[in-house]
C-alpha positions, 0 to 999 in steps of 0.5 A: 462489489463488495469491500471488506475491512478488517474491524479488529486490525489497527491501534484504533479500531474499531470506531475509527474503522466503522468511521471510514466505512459510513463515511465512504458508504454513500460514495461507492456503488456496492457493498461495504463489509466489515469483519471482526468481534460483532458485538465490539462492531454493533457497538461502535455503530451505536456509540456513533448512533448509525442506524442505517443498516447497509454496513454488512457485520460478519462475525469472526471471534479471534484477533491476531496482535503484532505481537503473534508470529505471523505464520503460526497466529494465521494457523492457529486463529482459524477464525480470526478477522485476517483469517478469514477476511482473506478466505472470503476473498479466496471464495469471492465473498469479497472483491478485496480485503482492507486491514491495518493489522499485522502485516506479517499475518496479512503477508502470511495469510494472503500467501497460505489463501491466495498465493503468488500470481504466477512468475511473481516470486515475491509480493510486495508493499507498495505504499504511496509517497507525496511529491511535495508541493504536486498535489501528486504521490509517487509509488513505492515499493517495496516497503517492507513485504522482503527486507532480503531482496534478490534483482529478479524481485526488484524487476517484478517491482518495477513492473506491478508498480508500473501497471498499479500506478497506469490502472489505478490513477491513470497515468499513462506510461508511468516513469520508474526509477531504481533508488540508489546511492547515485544516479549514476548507471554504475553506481550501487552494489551487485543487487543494485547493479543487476537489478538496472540491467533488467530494469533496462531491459523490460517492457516499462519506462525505465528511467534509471536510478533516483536518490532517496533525497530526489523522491519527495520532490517527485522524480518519477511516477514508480520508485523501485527499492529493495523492502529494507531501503524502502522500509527505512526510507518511508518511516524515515520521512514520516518522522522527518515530517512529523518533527518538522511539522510538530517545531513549526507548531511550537515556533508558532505558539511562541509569542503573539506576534507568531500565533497571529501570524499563524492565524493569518496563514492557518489555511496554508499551514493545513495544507501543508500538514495535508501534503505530509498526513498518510490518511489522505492515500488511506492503503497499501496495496500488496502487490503480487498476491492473487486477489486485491489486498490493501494494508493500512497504516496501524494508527489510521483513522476514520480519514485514511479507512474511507481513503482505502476504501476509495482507492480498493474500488479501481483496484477491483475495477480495473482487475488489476491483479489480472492485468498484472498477471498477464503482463507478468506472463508475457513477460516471462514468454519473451525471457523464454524466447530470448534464452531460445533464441540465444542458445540456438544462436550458439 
């Protein structure tokens, strides 16, 4: 197996990069790669005096911004990390590609190199949201791969999210729900209201709509949203989370009697802290493209990188992507048989 991490995308790279990646090396039972400006590369290992040598460097001499347009940096940057991070996963030069680059770049470059599985119109991010106080995580998808959404693309949501979340962390018969402003069956707008229906209709353990305030105390396994809801609820959440923690810091350094109290529980205080901090999931898996592919948050640090790396090895393992796209299949082998027999009928 050969993990593949982007060694120029994100705000900290590529030290915090190179971190992960020696970090995680001893824990896994196959190669790790890093792809990027070589030079820039060799000298976080030095800075970091790692003298090892099992940490494969490729060199790719372009590196695409946030600042780029997505599709036109991909064209253009030929040899960039995404660029061509992504077509060693097309050759099988690599079993999966970790970046916390530009996601638009890492949309586009997964689509022009490896595309859509088949019967998957749209692929979509699916980022891991804690349920406080569970030790547990809820996936969500999608959180910002289509910010305009049609029902079919929440369907496929819930479906890839569903096998995702049964491969990958093992739970059996994972619960799905569709956010929305009620819980009611016929609450929402016609997306919303659609996308139930057929929900209802699949193959997967559909149990109806959830409220954005219910995800954080874990409603359910798989919370299916439209990239824009998903997007807002997300970053929502982490700001909401950020504050809370940053005034708690602040109360607590108040007066003596508080900053011995935090003394005292500084144990359950870090705890706290590890329930709301994205590094502890590491990556975003892209759902829906043909070939495993994590997007990492664009400040991570050395944590989340080993984090991704961790979660990358079941995605390869388990052939997720496959299994995916058979699923996806029959499904769409039993529509077609439907729709057959429903015209025969008439």
């Amino acid at each position: 197996m050969n993990i593949l991490l982007d060694g120029m995308g994100g705000d900290n790279a590529p030290l915090e990069i190179v971190k992960g990646a020696i970090k995680a090396a001893p824990e896994i039972d196959g190669q790790i790669s890093i792809i990027g400006r070589e030079q820039d590369i060799r000298d976080a290992f030095d800075k970091l005096g790692y003298t090892k040598g099992d940490i494969r460097v490729i060199n790719a001499t372009e590196v695409v911004t946030n600042n780029e347009a997505p599709a036109m940096a991909v064209r253009k940057k030929r040899d960039s990390s995404i660029t061509r991070g992504m077509g060693m996963v097309k050759s099988g030069e690599a079993d999966a590609f970790l970046s916390a680059g530009s996601t638009g770049a890492l949309l586009s470059a997964g689509l022009f190199f490896l595309g859509r599985i088949k019967g998957i119109q749209r692929p979509a991010i699916a980022a891991f949201f804690p349920k406080i106080g569970k030790n547990d995580t809820t996936l969500l998808l999608d959180c910002g791969a289509n910010v305009e959404s049609k029902p079919e693309y929440l369907l496929q949501n819930g479906i890839m999210g569903s096998i995702f979340v049964e491969k990958v962390k093992g739970v059996e018969d994972p619960e799905v729900k569709l956010l929305n402003v009620g819980a009611e069956e016929e609450k929402g707008d016609s997306l919303h209201k659609e996308a139930f229906q057929m929900l209802s209709e699949a193959d997967i353990n559909f149990q109806g709509n959830c409220e954005g305030r219910d995800v954080p105390f874990g409603c359910c396994d798989v919370c299916v949203t439209d990239g824009f809801s998903g997007n807002v609820l997300l970053k929502s959440s982490e700001g909401v989370a950020m504050a809370i923690m940053g005034r708690i810091k602040e109360k607590l350094k108040e007066s003596p009697v508080s900053m011995m109290g935090a003394a005292l529980a500084g144990g359950k205080l870090r705890d706290l802290k590890k329930e709301f901090d994205y590094s502890e999931e590491g990556g975003a898996p892209i759902l829906g493209l043909k070939g495993p592919v994590l997007k990492m948050h664009g400040s991570s640090n050395a944590e989340a990188v080993y984090n991704a790396i961790l979660k990358a090895v079941p995605y390869v393992e388990n052939d997720v992507t496959g299994t995916i796209e058979k699923a996806v299949a029959e499904f769409s082998a039993r529509e077609v048989e439907k729709e057959d027999t429903e015209a025969a009928e008439e």
